[in-house]
C-alpha positions in Angstrom: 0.0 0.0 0.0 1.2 3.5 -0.7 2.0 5.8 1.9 2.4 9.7 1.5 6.2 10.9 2.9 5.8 14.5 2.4 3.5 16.9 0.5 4.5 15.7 -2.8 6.7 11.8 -1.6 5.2 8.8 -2.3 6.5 5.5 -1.0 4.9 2.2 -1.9 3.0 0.8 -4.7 0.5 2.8 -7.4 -1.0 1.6 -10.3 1.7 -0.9 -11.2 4.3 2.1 -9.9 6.9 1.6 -7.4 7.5 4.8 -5.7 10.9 4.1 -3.2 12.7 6.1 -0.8 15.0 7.4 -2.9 12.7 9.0 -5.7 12.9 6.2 -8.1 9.7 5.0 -9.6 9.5 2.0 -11.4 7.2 -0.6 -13.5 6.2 -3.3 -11.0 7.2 -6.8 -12.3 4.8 -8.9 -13.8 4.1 -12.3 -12.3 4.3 -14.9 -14.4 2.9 -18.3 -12.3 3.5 -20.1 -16.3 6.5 -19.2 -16.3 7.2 -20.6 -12.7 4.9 -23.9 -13.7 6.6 -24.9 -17.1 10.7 -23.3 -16.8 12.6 -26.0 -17.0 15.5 -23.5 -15.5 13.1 -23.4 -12.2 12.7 -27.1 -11.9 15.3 -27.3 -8.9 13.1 -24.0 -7.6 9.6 -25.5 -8.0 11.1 -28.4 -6.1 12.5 -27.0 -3.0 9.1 -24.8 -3.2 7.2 -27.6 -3.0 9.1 -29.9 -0.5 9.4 -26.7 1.7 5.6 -25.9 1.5 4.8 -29.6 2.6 7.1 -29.4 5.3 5.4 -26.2 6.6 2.0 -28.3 6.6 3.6 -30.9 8.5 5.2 -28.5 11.0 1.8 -26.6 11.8 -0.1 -30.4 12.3 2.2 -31.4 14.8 2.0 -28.3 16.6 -1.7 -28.4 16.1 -2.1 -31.3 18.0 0.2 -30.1 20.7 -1.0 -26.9 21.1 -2.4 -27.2 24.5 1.4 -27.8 26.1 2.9 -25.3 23.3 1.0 -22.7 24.4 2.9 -22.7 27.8 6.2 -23.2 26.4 6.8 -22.0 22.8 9.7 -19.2 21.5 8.8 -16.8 18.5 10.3 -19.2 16.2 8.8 -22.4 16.5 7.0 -22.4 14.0 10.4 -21.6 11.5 12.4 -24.1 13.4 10.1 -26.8 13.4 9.7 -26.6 9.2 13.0 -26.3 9.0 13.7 -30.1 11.3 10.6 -31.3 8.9 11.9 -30.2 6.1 14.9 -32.2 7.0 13.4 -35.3 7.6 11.8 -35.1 4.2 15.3 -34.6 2.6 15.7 -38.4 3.9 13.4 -39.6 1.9 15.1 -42.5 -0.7 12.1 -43.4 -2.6 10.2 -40.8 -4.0 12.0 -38.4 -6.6 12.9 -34.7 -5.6 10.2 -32.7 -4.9 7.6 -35.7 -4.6 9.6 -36.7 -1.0 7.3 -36.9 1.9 8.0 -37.4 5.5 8.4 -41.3 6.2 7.9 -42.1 10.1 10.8 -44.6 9.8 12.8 -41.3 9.3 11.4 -39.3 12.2 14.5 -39.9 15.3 15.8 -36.5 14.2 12.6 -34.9 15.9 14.0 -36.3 19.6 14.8 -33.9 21.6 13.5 -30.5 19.9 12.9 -28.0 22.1 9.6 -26.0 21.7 11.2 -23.2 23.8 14.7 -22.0 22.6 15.1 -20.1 26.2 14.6 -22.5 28.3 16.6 -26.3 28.1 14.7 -29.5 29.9 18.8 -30.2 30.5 19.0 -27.0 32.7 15.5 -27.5 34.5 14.7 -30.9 35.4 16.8 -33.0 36.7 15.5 -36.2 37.8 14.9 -39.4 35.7 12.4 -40.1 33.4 11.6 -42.7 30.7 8.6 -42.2 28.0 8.1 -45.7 26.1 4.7 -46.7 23.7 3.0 -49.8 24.0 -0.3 -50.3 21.5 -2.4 -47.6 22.9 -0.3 -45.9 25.5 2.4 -43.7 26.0 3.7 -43.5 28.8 6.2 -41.2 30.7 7.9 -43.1 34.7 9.3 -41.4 36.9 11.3 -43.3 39.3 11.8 -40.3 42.0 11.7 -36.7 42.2 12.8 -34.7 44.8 11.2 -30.9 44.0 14.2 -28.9 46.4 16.7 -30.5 44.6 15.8 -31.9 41.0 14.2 -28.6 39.8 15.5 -25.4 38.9 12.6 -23.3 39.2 13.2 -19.5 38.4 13.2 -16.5 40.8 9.4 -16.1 42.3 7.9 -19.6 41.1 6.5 -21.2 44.1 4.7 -24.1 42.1 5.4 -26.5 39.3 3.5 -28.8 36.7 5.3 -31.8 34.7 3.7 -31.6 31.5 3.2 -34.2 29.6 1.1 -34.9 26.4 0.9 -37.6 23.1 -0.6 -37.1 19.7 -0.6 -39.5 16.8 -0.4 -38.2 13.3 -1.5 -39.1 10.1 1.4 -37.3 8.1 -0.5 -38.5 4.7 -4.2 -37.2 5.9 -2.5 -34.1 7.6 -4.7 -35.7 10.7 -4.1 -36.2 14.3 -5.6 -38.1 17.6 -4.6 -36.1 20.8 -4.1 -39.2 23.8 -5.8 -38.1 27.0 -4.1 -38.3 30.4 -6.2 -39.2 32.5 -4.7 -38.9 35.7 -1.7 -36.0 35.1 0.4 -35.3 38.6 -1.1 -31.7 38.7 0.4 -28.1 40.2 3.0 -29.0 43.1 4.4 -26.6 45.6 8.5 -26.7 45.2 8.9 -27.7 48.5 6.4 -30.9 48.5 7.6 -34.0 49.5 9.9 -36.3 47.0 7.5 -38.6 44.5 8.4 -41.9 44.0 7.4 -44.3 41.2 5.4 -42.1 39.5 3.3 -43.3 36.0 1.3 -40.6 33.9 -0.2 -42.3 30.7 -1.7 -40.8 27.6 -4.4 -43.3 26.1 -5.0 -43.1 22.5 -8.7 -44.4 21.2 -7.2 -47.5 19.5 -3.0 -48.6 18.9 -1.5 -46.0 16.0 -1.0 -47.2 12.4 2.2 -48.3 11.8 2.8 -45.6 9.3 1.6 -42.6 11.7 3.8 -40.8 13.7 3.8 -40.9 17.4 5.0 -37.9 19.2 5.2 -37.5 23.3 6.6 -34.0 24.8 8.0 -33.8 28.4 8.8 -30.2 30.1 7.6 -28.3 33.2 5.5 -25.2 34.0 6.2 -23.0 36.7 3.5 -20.9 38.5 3.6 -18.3 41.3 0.6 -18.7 43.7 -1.0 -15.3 45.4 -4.1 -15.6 47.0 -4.8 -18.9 46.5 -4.7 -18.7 42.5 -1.5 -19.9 40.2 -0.1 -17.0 38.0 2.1 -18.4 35.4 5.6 -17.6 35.7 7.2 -14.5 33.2 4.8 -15.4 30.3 6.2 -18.7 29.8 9.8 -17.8 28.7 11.1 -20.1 31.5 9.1 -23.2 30.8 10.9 -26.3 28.6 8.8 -28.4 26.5 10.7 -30.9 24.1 9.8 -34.2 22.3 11.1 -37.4 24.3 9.3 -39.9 22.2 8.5 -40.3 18.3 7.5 -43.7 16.6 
C-alpha cells in the first residue's frame, strides 16, 4: 500500500508504480505463475518450493495437536524451526523423486529432543529421571523419584510446578491427528512438597497407531507463582521447557 512521505513523496506501490525512498519509480514486475509452472531452469526452484511448503504443513499439524502444552512453552520461532527439522526429515526420503519426497515415520528420530522453547533447556531444569516408552495404545512417561528442592531449577518467584506431559498421533498422509488423553496427570506442586516416587502418567490413545503414523510424546515443566490462593504463570512462559522425548 502507498504511503504519503511528504507533500508531494510517495513511498509504496501505485498503479503498477513503485514509488521508493530514494525517488525512483519503477514498473512493478509482472508475475508470471506459467513461467514458474513450465521453466525447466526453475525445476530445482519449484522443487524446493514444493518440499518446503509440505514441510510447513507438516510443521503446523504437529503443533496443532500439541497446542495445549505449546501454548505454555513456545519461543517466536517455533514455528520456523520446526519446518526447517521437517523439512529435513523429508530430505531423507530415498524413494520418492525430488520434490515428490514426503515425511516417512521410519525417518522421524531426528525430531527427539527438539525444544519448543529456545530459552529454556529440559537439561537446565529438570533433573530427575524419566523414561517415556509406547506400547499399542499408550504412551507412557515413569518417573522413578523426584525430589522438588533438589531436582528442579525453578526460576526466581515460582512457588509451584506442573510436569507436562502430552501424546498425539499423526496421520502425516491425511494431515490428521488423535490427541491421547491423560487421565490422571500429577497436577500443580508446591517446590517444596515431598519427594514422589514411582510415578506413572499415561496418555491413552482411542485404539493402537498405524504403523505408518507418527507418534509424538513431549516432556517439560511449567512454573507458576501462587497469590491468594490462585497460580499465575511464571514470566509469560519464557522459563518453561517443552521438548519431544518420544517419536515412533
Amino acid at each position: 500500500m502507498a504511503s504519503q512521505t511528504g507533500i508531494l513523496g510517495l513511498q509504496g506501490t501505485v498503479g503498477g508504480l513503485v514509488f521508493s525512498k530514494n525517488g525512483t519509480v519503477r514498473q512493478k514486475p509482472a508475475s508470471n505463475k506459467a513461467a514458474f509452472a513450465n521453466s525447466a531452469s526453475l525445476a530445482r526452484t519449484r522443487e524446493n518450493a514444493a518440499e518446503f511448503g509440505l514441510s510447513a504443513k507438516y510443521s503446523k499439524l504437529l503443533r496443532d495437536s500439541l497446542r495445549v502444552a505449546i501454548s505454555s512453552s513456545s519461543d517466536s520461532r517455533v514455528a520456523s524451526r520446526l519446518t526447517k527439522a521437517m523439512r529435513a526429515i523429508i530430505g531423507l526420503d530415498d524413494t520418492n523423486d525430488r520434490g515428490l519426497r514426503v515425511f516417512d515415520s521410519s525417518n522421524s528420530a531426528p525430531l527427539l529432543g527438539f525444544n519448543f522453547n529456545i530459552g529454556a533447556g529440559i537439561g537446565q531444569t529438570m533433573y530427575f529421571p524419566y523414561e517415556v516408552k509406547g506400547a499399542g495404545a499408550d504412551v507412557t512417561m515413569t518417573i522413578p523419584a523426584l525430589n522438588p528442592a533438589s531436582d528442579i531449577a525453578a526460576p526466581q518467584g515460582a512457588t509451584h510446578f506442573e510436569v507436562v506431559f502430552a501424546a498425539s498421533d499423526l496421520d502425516m498422509e491425511m494431515l490428521t491427528y488423535t490427541n491421547g488423553v491423560v487421565a490422571a496427570p500429577l497436577g500443580i506442586l508446591p517446590l517444596n512438597s515431598a519427594p514422589l516416587v514411582n510415578q506413572a502418567v499415561v496418555a491413552s490413545f482411542p485404539a493402537a497407531p498405524a504403523d505408518a503414523n507418527l507418534v509424538v510424546g513431549v516432556v517439560g515443566i511449567n512454573f507458576y507463582q501462587q497469590i491468594n490462593g490462585k497460580f499465575y504463570p511464571l514470566n509469560n512462559n519464557s522459563t518453561n521447557p517443552l521438548a519431544i522425548e518420544y517419536v515412533a
